[in-house]
N, C-alpha and C positions, 0 to 999 in steps of 0.2 A: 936190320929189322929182326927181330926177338922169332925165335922160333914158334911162341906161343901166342903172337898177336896174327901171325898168316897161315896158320891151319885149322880154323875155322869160321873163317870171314863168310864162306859160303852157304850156312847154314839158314834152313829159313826159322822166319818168325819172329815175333817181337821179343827185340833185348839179345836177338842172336847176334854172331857176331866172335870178337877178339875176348868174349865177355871171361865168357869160364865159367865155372859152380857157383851158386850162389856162397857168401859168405855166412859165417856161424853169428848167431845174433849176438848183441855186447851187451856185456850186465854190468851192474853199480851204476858211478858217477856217468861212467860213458854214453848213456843213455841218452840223457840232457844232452850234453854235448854235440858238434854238430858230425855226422856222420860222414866220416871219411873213408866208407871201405870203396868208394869208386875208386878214390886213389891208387888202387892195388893195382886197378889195371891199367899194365903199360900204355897201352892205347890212350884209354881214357886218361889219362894221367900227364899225355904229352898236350894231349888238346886242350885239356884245362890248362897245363902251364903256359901255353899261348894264348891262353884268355886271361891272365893275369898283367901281362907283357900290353896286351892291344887297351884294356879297359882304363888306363891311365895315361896311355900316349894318345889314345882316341881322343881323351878329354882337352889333352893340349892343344889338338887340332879347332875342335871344338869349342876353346876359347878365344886359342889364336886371330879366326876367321871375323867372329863378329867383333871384336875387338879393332881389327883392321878398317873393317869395311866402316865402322864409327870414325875411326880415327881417320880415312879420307872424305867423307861427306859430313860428320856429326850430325847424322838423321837417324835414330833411333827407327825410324820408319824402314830406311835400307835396310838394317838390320832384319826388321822382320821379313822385308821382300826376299831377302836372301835363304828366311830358313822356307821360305814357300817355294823358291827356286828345286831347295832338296828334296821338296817331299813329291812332287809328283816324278822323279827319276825313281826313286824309296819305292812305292807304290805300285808303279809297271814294273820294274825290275823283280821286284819281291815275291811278286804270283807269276812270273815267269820263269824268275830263277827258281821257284820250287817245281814247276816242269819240271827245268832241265837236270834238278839233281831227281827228281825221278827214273832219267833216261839217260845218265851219265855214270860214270865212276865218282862220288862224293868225293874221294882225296884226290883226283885231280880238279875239280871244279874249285875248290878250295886252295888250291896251290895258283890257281889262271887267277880268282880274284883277290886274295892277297896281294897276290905280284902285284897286280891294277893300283889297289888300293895305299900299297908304298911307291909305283911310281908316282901314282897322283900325290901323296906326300912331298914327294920331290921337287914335283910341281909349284906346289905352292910355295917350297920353300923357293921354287927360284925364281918364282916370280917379285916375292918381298925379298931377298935380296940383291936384287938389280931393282929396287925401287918403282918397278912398273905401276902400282898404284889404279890399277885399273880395276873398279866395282864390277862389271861386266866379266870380264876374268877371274876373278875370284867368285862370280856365283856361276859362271861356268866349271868349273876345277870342283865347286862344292855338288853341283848337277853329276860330276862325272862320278866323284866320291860316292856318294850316295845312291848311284847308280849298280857299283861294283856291289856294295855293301849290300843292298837288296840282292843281286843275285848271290852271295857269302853266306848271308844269316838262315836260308834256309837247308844250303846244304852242311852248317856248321852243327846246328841245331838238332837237322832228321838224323846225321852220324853217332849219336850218342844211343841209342836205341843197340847199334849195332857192336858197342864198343863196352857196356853193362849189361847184364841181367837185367829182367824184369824186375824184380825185387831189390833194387838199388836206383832204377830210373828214379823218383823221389827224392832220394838222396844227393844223386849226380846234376839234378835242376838245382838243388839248394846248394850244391859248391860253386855251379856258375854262376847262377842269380847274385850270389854274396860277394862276386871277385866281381860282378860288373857293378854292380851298389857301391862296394868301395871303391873302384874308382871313377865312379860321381862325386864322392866326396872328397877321394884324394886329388883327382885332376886339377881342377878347377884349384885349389889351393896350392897345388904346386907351380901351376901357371900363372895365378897369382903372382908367389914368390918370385918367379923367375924372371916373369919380363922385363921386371926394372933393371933387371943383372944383368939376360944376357942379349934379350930384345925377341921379338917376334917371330925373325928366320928361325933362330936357332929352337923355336921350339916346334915347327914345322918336318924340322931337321931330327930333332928326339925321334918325333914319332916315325918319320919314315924307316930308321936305323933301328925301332922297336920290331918293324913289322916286317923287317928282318927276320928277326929273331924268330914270327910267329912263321915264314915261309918254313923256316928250320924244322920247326917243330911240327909243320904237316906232311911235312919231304916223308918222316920217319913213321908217317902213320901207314896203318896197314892199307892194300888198296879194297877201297868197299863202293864195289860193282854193284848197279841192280841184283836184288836177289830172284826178281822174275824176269823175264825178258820183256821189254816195251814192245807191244805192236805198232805202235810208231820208232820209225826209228828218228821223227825230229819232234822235240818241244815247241811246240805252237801253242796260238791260244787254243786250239781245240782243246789241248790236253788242258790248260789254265780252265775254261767251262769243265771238264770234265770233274776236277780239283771239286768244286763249287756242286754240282751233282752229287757227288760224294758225302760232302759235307749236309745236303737237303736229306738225303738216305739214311745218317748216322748222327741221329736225334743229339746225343751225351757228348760232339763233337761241336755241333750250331749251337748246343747251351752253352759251352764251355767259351764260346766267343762273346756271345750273348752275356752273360754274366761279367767279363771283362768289359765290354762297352759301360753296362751298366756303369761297373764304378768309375770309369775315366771319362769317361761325357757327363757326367749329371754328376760326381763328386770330386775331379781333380780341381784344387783351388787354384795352383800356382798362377793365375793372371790375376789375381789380387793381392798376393803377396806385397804387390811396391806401394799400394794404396794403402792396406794394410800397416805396412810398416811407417808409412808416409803420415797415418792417422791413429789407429788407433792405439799403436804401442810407441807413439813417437817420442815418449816420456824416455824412453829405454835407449833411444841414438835410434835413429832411422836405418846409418848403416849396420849397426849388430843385429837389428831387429832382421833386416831385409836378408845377411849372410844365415842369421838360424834359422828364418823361415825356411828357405831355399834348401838348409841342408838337412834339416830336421826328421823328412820320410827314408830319404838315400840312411841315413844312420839309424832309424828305427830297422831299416831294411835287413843293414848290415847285421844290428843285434840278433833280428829272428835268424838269418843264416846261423850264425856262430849257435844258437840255440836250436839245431833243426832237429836234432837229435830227441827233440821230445813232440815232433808232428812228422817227419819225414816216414816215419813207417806206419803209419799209419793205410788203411786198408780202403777205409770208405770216400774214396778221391770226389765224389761227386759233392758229397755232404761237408766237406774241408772247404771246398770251394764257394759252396755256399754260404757257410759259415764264415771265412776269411774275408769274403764280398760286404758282408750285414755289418762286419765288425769294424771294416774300412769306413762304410757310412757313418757309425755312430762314433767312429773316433773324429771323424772329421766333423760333424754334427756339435760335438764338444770343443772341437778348436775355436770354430764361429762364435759358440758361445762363451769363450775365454776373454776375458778384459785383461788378465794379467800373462803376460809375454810368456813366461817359462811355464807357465798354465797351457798355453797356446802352443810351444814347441812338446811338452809332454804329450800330449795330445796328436800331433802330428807324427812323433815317433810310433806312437802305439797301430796309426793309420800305416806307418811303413811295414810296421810288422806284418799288421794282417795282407798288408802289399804279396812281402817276399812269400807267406804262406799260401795266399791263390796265384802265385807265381810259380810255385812249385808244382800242385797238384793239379793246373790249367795244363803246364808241361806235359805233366805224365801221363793226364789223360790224351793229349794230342798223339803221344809216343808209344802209346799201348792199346789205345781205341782203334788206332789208324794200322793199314798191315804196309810191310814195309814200300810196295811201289806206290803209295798215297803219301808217305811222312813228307817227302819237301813239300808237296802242294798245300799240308796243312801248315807247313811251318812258315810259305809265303801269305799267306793269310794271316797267323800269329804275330809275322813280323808288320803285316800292312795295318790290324788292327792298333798293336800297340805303340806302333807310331801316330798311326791318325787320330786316335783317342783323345789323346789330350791335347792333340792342338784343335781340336772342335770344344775342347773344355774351356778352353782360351777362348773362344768365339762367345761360346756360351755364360760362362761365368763374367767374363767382363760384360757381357750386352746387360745380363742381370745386375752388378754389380753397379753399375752405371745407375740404372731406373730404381734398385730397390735400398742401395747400399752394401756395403761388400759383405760385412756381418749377415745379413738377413739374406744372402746369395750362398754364402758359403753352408747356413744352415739349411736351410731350403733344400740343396743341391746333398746333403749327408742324408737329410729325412728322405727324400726322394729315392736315396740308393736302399734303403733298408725297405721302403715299402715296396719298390720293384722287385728285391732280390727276394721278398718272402713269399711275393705273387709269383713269380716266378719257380721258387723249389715248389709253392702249392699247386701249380696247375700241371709244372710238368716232373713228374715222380722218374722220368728216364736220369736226369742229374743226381739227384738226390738220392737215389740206389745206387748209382754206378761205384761199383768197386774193383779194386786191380787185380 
């Protein structure tokens, strides 16, 4: 451990931490550019490079799984029974595990659930190579995964606060937002490529020996102890209600969630995508059509990261958000309205953009609104909103899609975001002032 990642972990206040002086601002081209002065710091710099490692081997998992579970039943239905099996482990886990990194040391809580999260890797790999073939098994394994992972993402999440300055949080959401984006798009394509090579274990197998790597590179972070002492000394749900309290208290913290609901209940499309490519772009191959839908927002995503350097410093976090939200609507608003395919993916990229940019400044305001023995309880909420978001979009948008046609669903559901998100900055002026 670095001399200058463990003599100041103990300090209080938001952005304290391994952080250090803030950096000197960058002029010309650099500006544009996406903003790498987190990088500088060790700390932070080791936890991103194991969010580079897991966000591509996660995906092989993540294809691996329902891939299998088709291929022993060919029920597209398992399929989805199986991603419902993960999300209520996701869900308890997620406002619990931000308890317990309230009341714990964050690098060891992050060292106990990685470990978890590659033996269950293991798992699974050895279950499909001993052929066990059992559906019930593997939405168990995916229950447990998902489990670990809820209590992971918010002690992974709240540690960044302590490991930058205030004035680069912004910055440090849009290097991870950009390394998980891309491997949504790189995942899934490399597991593509691979299965027909080297088969299904072995890509179970990748990722367990990835998450290796990420155990590595938490062993070396510095240890970040509560910075107050917990009057509890155990994480229960008291403390989980307590989280949610907090949250009713700190108006520019319940917008900031609120504002996210907006856009992924009432505008993610992705459950009309196969109808979609099924119908209206089927002139184009229904399979190219249904691969650029799918991947279309993840690479608009990626683009806004690589470009963050011309929103990341920005100051008025609450009005970015808003803005990002409105902008998400009306690109998606214009997808609906698209008859012509690369019309249609233009359009969804620009929707990813505005994605990755209230993806950034939703972060920052969680990580500088909130003081530090409250950040895991907000980030088990962040993590439980933005999971459950759009699989309610999926309930939503296909029941619409269904009764109205998918076009007049997906337009419907962009206008819908634009006119909530404007009601929303006009009623409540706490969002829309808030700045860093």
């Amino acid at each position: 451990m670095d001399a200058s990642e463990s003599s100041t972990d103990n300090s209080a206040g938001p952005g304290a931490g391994s952080a250090g002086p803030p950096s000197p601002p960058r002029t010309g081209w650099r500006r544009w550019a996406m903003d790498t002065r987190p990088l500088r710091r060790p700390a932070y710099r080791r936890l991103w490079s194991s969010t580079i490692v897991t966000a591509v081997g996660s995906q092989l998992t993540a294809v691996a799984v329902p891939k299998q579970i088709y291929d022993i039943t060919g029920s597209s239905a398992w399929v989805g029974y199986a991603s419902l099996a993960g999300l209520l482990p996701l869900v308890v886990f997620a406002l619990w595990g931000g308890a317990i990194a309230d009341h714990m040391d964050r690098r060891k809580l992050l060292l106990i659930t990685n470990s978890g999260i590659a033996v269950t890797s293991l798992l699974f790999w050895a279950q499909a190579v001993t052929g066990l073939d059992s559906v019930l098994v593997l939405m168990a394994l995916l229950a447990l995964q998902q489990a670990f992972f809820g209590l992971n993402a918010p002690a992974r999440n709240a540690s960044i606060a302590r490991l930058v300055p205030a004035d680069e949080l912004a910055a440090a959401n849009a290097l991870g937002s950009t390394v998980m984006q891309t491997g949504l798009v790189a995942g899934p394509l490399l597991a593509g490529a691979l299965i027909p090579v080297i088969g299904l274990p072995e890509l179970y197998l990748i990722d367990a020996l990835a998450l290796c790597a990420t155990v590595w590179a938490v062993v070396r972070l510095p240890a970040l102890p509560p910075l107050v002492a917990a009057v509890s000394r155990r994480a229960g749900w008291r403390e989980v209600a307590a989280g949610f309290r907090y949250i009713a208290l700190h108006k520019v913290l319940m917008l900031s969630f609120l504002a996210d609901i907006i856009a992924m209940v009432l505008g993610m499309p992705r459950a009309l995508f196969p109808q979609l490519a099924a119908e209206t772009y089927a002139p184009y191959g229904e399979g190219l059509a249904l691969g650029l839908l799918f991947a279309a927002i993840p690479i608009g995503a990626v683009l806004g990261g690589l470009l963050s350097g011309t929103f990341s410093r920005a100051r008025r976090h609450g009005l970015m958000v808003i803005a990002a939200v409105a902008g998400w609507g009306a690109a998606v608003t214009g997808f609906g309205l698209s008859a012509n395919l690369w019309v249609a993916v233009a359009f969804l990229a620009a929707a990813g953009v505005a994605d990755m940019v209230s993806m950034v400044f939703r972060g920052a305001i969680l990580l500088s609104a909130a003081t530090d023995e409250m950040r895991g309880r907000m980030q088990g909420v962040f993590t439980v909103v933005v999971a459950g978001g759009p699989r309610l979009a999926d309930v939503l948008h296909g029941t619409a899609g269904s009764a109205f046609g998918p076009r007049t669903a997906v337009v419907g559901g962009g206008l819908l975001v634009i006119v909530a998100t404007l009601a929303l900055a006009t009623a409540t002026p706490a969002l829309r002032s808030y700045r860093a």
